[in-house]
Structures are given as structure tokens and as C-alpha cells.
N, C-alpha and C positions, 0 to 999 in steps of 0.2 A: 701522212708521215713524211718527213724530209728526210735529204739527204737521200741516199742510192738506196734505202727500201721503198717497197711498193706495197701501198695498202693492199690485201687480199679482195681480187672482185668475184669472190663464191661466197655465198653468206654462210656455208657449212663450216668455211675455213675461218669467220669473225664468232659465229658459236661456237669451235675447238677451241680458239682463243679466250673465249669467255672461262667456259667450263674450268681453261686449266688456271686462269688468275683466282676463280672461287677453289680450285681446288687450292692454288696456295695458302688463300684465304683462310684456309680451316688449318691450318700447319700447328699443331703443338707443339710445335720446337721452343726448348727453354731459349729464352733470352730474344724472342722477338718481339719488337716492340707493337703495342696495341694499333697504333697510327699505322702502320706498316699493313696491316693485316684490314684494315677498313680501305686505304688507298688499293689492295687487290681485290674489296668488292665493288668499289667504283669505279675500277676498271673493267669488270668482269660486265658491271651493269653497261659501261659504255662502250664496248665489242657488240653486245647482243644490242644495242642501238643502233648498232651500223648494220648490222647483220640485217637489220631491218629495210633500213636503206637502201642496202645492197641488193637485197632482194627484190626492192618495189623500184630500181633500177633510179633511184632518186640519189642524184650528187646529196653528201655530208658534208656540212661545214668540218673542218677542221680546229677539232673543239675538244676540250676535256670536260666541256659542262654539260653537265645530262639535263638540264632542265632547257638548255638552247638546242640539245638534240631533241626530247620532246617537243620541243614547240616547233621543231623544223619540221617534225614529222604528223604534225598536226595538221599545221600551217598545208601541206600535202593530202590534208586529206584522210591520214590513218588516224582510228579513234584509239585517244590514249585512253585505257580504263582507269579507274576512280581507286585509289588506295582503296585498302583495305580495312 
């Protein structure tokens, strides 16, 4: 994160973070647009990517791409599981 915030180094605090962009994610509010609401599961997935990080004490790129978060977290070592 730039500028005078500080990424959170508790990975409890990157899963709160998570949680409440899927909770916005699910918002029924008339008049919000679809993109809007996929952009808060992509972020919600890429908090609980860091969370990961955070936790196995392994610097994150600073990235908005989940698939360059996966392969960081690979590349380390943790096993990404298989879709579904």
C-alpha cells in the first residue's frame, strides 16, 4: 500500500479485510453495478492471499494480480490446491 498507510502484518487483520469486501460483495443495494460487486470478490480473494503471506512470514509483491500472488506463493513453497 503507498502513501502514509501501512499494509496490516497480522494475517487476522488481511482476513477481517477479506471477509468485509465479500461481505460487500453480496450488497443488494439497487442500482449497484455488477463490475463493482466482482471487483469486491477480487479483492476479498486478494487480502486472504496476503493473509497467507503474512502469515508464512513471506514478503508480497505488491500486486492486484491473484494469479502473480499464487505463483508467489508457490514459487515458496505453499501448495495451491486444484479448482474445483
Amino acid at each position: 500500500m503507498k502513501g502514509n498507510k501501512r499494509s496490516p502484518d497480522n494475517p487476522a487483520e488481511w482476513i477481517a479485510r477479506a471477509k468485509s469486501s465479500l461481505t460487500i460483495s453480496s450488497t443488494k443495494t439497487p442500482g449497484v453495478l455488477y463490475e463493482d460487486l466482482c471487483f469486491q470478490v477480487q479483492q476479498a480473494a486478494e487480502k486472504a492471499l496476503k493473509a497467507v503471506f503474512v502469515s508464512r512470514k513471506i514478503p508480497y509483491p505488491y500486486t492486484h494480480d491473484i494469479n502473480a500472488l499464487l505463483s508467489g506463493l508457490e514459487q515458496q513453497g505453499v501448495a495451491i490446491p486444484e479448482p474445483l
